[in-house]
C-alpha positions as CSV (number, residue, x, y, z in Angstrom):
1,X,0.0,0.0,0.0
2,X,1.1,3.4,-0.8
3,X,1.9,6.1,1.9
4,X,2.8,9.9,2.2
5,X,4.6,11.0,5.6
6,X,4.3,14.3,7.1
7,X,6.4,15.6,9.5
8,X,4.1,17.7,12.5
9,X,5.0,20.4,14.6
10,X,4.8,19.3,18.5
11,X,5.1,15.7,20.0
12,X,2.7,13.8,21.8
13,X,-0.1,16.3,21.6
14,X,-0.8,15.4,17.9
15,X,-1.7,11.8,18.8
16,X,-5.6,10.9,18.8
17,X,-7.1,10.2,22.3
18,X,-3.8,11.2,24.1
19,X,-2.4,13.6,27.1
20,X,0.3,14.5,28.2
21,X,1.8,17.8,30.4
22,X,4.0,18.3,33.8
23,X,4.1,20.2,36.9
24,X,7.0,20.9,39.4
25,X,6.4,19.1,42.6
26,X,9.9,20.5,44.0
27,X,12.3,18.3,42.9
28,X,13.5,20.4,40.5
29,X,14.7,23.3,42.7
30,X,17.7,24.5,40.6
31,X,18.0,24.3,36.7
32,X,19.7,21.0,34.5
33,X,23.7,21.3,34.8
34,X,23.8,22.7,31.3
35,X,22.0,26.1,32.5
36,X,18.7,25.5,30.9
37,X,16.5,28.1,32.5
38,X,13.1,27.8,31.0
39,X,12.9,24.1,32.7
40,X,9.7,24.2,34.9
41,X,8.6,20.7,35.5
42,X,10.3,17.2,37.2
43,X,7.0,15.1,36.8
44,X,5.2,14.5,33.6
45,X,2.5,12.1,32.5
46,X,1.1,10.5,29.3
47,X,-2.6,9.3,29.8
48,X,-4.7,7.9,27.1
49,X,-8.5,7.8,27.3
50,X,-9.0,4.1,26.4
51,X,-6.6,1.2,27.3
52,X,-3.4,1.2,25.3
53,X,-1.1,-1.8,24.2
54,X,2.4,-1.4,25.1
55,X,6.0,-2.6,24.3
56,X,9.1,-1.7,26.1
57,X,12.9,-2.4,26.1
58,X,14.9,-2.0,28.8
59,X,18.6,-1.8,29.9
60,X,20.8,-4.4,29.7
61,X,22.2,-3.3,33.0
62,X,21.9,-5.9,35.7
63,X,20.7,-3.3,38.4
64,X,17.6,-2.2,36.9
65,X,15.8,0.6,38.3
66,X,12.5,0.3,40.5
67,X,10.4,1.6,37.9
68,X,11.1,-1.3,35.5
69,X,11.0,-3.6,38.2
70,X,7.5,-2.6,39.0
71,X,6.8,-2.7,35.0
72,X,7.6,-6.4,35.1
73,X,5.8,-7.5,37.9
74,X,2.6,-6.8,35.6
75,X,1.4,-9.4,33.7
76,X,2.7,-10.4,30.5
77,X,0.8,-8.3,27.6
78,X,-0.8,-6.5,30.2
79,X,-2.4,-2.9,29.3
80,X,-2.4,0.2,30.8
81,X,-4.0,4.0,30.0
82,X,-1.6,6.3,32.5
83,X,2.2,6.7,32.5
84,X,4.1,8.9,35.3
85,X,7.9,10.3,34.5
86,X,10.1,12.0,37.1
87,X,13.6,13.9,36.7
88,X,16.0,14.5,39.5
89,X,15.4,10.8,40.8
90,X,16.2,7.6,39.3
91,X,14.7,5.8,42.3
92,X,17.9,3.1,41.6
93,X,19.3,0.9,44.2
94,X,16.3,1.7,46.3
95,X,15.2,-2.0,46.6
96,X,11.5,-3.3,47.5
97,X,10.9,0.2,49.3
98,X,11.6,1.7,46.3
99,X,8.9,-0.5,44.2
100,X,6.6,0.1,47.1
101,X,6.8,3.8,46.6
102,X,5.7,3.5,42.8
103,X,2.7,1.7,44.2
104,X,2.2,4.6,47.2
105,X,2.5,7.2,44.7
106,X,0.1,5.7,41.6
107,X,-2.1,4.6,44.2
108,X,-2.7,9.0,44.7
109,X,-4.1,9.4,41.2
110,X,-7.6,10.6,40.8
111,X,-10.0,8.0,40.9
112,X,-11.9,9.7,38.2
113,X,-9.1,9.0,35.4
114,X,-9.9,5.3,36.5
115,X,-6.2,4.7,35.7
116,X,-5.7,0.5,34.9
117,X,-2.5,-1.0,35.4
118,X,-0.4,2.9,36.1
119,X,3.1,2.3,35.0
120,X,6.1,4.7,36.2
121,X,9.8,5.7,34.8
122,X,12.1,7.5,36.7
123,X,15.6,9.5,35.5
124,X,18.5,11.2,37.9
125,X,20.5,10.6,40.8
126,X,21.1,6.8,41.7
127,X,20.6,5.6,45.4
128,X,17.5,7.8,46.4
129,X,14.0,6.7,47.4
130,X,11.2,8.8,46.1
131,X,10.1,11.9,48.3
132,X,6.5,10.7,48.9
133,X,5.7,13.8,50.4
134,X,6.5,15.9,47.6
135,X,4.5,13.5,44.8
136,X,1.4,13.9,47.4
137,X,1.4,17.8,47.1
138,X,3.0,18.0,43.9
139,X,0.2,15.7,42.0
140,X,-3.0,17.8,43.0
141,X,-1.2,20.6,40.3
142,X,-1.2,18.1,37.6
143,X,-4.2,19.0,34.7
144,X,-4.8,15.9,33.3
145,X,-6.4,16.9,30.7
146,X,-3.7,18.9,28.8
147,X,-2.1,18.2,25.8
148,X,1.6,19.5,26.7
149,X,4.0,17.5,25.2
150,X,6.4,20.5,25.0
151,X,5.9,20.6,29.2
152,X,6.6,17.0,29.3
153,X,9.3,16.9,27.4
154,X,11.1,19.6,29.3
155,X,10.3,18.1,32.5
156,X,12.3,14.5,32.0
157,X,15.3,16.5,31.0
158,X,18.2,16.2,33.2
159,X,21.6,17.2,31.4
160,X,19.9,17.3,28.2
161,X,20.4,21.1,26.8
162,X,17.5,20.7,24.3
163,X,14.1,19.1,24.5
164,X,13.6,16.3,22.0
165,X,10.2,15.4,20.6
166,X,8.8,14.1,17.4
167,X,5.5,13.7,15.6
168,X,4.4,12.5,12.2
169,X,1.0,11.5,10.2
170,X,0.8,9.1,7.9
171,X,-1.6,8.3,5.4
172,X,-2.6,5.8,3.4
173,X,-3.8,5.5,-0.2
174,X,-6.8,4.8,0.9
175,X,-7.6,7.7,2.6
176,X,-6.6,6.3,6.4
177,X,-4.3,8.0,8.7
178,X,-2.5,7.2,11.5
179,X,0.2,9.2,14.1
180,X,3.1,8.2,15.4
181,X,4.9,11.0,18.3
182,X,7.4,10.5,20.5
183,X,9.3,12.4,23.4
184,X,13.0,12.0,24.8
185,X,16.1,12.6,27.1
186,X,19.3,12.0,26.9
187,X,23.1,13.3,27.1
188,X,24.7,11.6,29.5
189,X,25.5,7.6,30.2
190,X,24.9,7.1,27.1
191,X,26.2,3.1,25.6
192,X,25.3,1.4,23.1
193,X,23.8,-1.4,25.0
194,X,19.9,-0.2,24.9
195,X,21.3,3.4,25.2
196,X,21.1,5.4,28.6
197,X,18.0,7.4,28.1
198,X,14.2,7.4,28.5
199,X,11.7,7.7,25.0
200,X,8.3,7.5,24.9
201,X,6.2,6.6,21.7
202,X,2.8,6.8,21.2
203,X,0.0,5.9,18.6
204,X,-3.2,5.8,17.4
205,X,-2.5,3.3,14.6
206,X,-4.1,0.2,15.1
207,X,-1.2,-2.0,15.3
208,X,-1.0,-5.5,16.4
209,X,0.7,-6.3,19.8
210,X,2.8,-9.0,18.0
211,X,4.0,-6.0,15.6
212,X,4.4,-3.4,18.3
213,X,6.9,-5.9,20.0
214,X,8.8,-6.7,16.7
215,X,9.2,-3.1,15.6
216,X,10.0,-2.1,19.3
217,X,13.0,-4.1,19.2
218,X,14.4,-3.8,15.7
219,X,14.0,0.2,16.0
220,X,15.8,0.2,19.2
221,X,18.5,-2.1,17.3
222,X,19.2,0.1,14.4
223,X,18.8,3.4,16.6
224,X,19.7,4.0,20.5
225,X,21.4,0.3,20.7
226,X,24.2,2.1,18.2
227,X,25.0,5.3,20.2
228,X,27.2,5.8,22.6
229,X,28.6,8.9,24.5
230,X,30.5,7.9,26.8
231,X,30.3,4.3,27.6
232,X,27.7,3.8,30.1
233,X,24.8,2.2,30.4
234,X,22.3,3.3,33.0
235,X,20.0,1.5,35.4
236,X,16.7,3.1,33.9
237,X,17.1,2.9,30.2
238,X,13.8,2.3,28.6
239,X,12.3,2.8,25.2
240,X,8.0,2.1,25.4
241,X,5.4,2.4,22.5
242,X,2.1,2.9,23.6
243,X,-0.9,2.4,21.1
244,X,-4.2,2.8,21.7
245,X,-5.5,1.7,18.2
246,X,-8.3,4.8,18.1
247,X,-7.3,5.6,14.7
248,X,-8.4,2.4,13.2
249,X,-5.8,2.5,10.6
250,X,-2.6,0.7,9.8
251,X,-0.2,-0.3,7.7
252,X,3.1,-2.4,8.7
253,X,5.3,-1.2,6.2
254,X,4.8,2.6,6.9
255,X,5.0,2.1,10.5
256,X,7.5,0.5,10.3
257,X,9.6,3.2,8.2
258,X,8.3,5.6,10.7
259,X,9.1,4.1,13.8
260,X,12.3,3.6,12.5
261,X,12.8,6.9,11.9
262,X,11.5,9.0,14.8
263,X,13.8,6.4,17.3
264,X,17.2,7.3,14.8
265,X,16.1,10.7,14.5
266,X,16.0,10.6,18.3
267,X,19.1,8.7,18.7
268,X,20.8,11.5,17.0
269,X,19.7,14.1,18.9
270,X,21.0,12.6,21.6
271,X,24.3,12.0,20.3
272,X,24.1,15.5,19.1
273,X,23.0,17.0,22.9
274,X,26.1,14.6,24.3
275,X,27.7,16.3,27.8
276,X,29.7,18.8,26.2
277,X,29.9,16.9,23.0
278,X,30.4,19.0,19.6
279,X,30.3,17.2,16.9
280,X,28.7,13.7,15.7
281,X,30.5,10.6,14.5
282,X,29.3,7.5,12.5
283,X,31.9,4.7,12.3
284,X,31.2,2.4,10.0
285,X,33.0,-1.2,9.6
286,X,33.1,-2.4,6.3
287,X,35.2,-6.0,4.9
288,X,34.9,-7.4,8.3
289,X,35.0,-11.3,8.6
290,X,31.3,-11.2,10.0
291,X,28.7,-8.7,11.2
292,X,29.6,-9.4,14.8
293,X,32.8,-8.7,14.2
294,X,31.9,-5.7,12.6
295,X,29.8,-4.5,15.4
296,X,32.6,-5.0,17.7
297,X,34.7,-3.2,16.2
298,X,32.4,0.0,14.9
299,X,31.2,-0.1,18.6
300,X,34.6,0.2,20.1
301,X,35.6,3.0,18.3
302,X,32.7,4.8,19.5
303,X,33.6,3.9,23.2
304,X,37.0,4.9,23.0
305,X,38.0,8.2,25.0
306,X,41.5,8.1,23.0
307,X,39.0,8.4,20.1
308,X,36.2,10.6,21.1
309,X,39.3,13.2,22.6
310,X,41.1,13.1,19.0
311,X,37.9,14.0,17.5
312,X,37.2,16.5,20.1
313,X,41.1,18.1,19.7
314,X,40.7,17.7,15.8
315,X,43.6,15.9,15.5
316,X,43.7,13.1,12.2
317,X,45.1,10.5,14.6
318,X,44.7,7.4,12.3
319,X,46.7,5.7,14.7
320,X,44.0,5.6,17.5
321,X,41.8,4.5,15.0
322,X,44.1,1.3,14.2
323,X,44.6,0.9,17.6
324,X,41.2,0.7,18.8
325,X,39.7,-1.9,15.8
326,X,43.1,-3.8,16.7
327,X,42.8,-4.0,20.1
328,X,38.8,-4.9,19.9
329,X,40.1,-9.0,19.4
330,X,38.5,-9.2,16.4
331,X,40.2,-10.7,13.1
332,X,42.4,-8.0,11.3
333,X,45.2,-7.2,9.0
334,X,47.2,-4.0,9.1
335,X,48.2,-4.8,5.5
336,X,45.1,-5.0,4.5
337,X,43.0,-2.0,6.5
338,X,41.8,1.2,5.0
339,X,41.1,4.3,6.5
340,X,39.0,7.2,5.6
341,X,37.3,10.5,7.2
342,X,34.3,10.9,4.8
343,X,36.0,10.7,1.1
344,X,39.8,11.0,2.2
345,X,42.0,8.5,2.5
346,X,43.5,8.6,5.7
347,X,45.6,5.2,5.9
348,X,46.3,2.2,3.7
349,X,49.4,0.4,3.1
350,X,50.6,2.1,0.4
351,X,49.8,5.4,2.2
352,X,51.1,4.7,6.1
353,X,51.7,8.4,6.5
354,X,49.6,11.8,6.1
355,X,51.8,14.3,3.9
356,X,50.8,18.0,4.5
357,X,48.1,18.2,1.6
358,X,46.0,15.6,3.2
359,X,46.4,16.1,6.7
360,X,45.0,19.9,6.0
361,X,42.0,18.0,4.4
362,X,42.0,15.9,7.6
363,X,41.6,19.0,9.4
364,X,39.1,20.5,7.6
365,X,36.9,17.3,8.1
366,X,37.2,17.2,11.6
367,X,36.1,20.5,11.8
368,X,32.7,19.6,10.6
369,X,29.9,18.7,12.9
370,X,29.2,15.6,11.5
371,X,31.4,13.6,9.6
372,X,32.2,9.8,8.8
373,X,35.1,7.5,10.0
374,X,35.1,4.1,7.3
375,X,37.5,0.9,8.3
376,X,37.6,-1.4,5.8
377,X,39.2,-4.7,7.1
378,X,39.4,-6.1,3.7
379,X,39.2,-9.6,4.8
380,X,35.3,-10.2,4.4
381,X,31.6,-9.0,3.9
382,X,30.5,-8.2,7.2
383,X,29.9,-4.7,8.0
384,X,28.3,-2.2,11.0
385,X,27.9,1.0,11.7
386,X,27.8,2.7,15.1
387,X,27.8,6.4,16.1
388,X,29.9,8.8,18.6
389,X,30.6,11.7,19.7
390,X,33.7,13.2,21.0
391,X,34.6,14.1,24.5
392,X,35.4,17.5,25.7
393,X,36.3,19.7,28.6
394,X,32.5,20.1,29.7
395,X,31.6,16.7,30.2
396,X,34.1,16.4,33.0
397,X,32.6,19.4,34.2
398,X,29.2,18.4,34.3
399,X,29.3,14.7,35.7
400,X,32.2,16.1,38.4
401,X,28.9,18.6,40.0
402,X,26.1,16.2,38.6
403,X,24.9,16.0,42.6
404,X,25.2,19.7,42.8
């Protein structure tokens, strides 16, 4: 079936049957670390008006937050209509009293919202319970009937220097449409291991459960499982797609291509909003002996501080390029690998050394704010691609007074 995409202004707000908006309930007492100042909120919901099916991902870490404990105690393919986001909080390493507290605090939602199955994430500081208190006042402020997605996607910003949400209709030949939006946050702990960051997605396309799982996981593949900032991988990560089917139409192959490419689009921004970070990086493995090897390798050299420094410095280092793909165990030849920085050859065997004409084409490259880094292995057909950023004098800065 044939499809036309169109991009809408807003997130979650364009989404038939949804709400969403935020409130500060005093968690938020001073601005994010990178001097926001128009951040008001530190609690945010999305609420549909009729039950919604949902998929989620989740980090890989083995310390996973409350909140995602508390998701899987539900049962499987379970629904739900009401979703409560905090900042300032991760409520980590806060064992069963910290899954109680999701409980104490969903348990304050009006009764008339006749919430089913209330599901909660959480994004900060590591080691703290909830303040209970707070969420009791705090909640009464809440309009539940807003459609705010700009609010909410403010309010589950914690480094982040930008908001990031996304919205787009599609509609079929037929005459049908269909929304997909989606909010954000991210900057910071950011590994290519299902990311370090919180997105939510919803829909009104009436899309299968089985399809919503499938899609889920092969968007989060080819988008926020291929970023990395700086190596980390929180306790909270979580990527969830809510649909609540009210549009009545669907088409797999356009969702697909959508989902796919509000999650990249996403990933990006990320990358792009990276602690301090100024410029974006895709490494791509080419002639690898496999694809795994090729993952291994493209997602080293977008872990590597010797790397992300270089890029940050400028500097057309080839050698911590080498080094890194080398030193990721994987099969290689130094005989055999290629280097470039988008079109320019940086290393081969024949060329082992930058002479002056290319290294000031080097330089010119790296000054760019998005560029490409291409190994070619020359040993196979396997092949990856991962993306970086570098690593600069602000990220220390930030994650050194994260607390303050």
């Amino acid at each position: 079936m044939k499809y036309t995409i169109e991009y809408l202004k807003n997130g979650l707000e364009n989404v038939e049957g949804f709400y969403c908006g935020a409130t500060n309930i005093g968690m938020r007492t001073n601005h994010a670390n990178s001097g926001i100042t128009d951040i008001d909120g530190d609690v945010a919901f999305i609420r549909s008006d009729t039950l919604c099916d949902l998929s989620a991902v989740f980090t890989t870490n083995k310390f996973q937050a409350a909140p995602i404990k508390h998701f899987l105690s539900y049962p499987k393919d379970f629904q739900t209509n009401f979703l409560l986001i905090n900042a300032k909080n991760a409520n980590a390493m806060t064992g069963k009293k910290g899954i109680e507290d999701i409980d104490t605090i969903l348990k304050m939602l009006p009764k008339e919202l006749n919430v089913t199955n209330p599901i909660m994430s959480s994004t900060g500081v590591i080691g703290y319970r909830l303040p209970i208190e707070k969420f009791e006042r705090g909640l009464k402020k809440l309009d539940f009937y807003s459609k705010d997605s700009n609010a909410a996607a403010k309010a589950i910003m914690t480094t982040d220097t930008f908001k990031k949400e996304l919205a787009y209709k599609i509609t079929l030949e037929n005459g049908s449409f269909f929304h997909i939006a989606a909010i954000a946050k991210g900057a910071g702990m950011i590994n290519p291991a299902m990311a370090t960051m919180l997105c939510f997605i919803t829909t009104d396309a009436d899309i299968p459960k089985s399809d919503m799982d499938e899609l889920l996981k092969e968007g989060a593949k080819q988008s926020f499982n291929r970023i990395s900032v700086d190596g980390d991988t929180s306790t909270n990560d979580t990527a969830m797609l809510l649909a609540n089917k009210r549009s009545g139409a669907y088409d797999k192959r356009a969702f697909a291509q959508v989902l796919n490419k509000i999650m990249f689009e996403l990933a990006m921004m990320i990358l792009k909003d990276g602690e301090g970070s100024t410029k974006v990086v895709k490494f791509e493995i080419k002639g690898a002996k496999s694809d795994e090897d090729a993952r291994i390798a493209a997602t080293a050299l977008s872990n590597s501080l010797l790397v992300k420094t270089a890029l940050f410095g400028e500097d057309p280092n080839w050698g911590r390029i080498a080094s890194t793909v080398g030193a990721s165990g994987i099969d290689c030849d130094d005989e055999k690998l290629v280097i470039h920085y988008d079109d320019l050859l940086i290393y081969s065997n024949e060329y082992r050394e930058l002479d002056k004409d290319r290294e000031e084409k080097a330089y010119k490259i790296m000054k760019q704010d998005q560029f490409t880094i291409t190994c070619d292995l020359g040993i196979g057909d396997g092949s990856y691609s991962a993306y970086g950023c570098d690593l600069g004098y602000d990220y220390v800065k930030i994650n050194a007074e994260y607390r303050t």
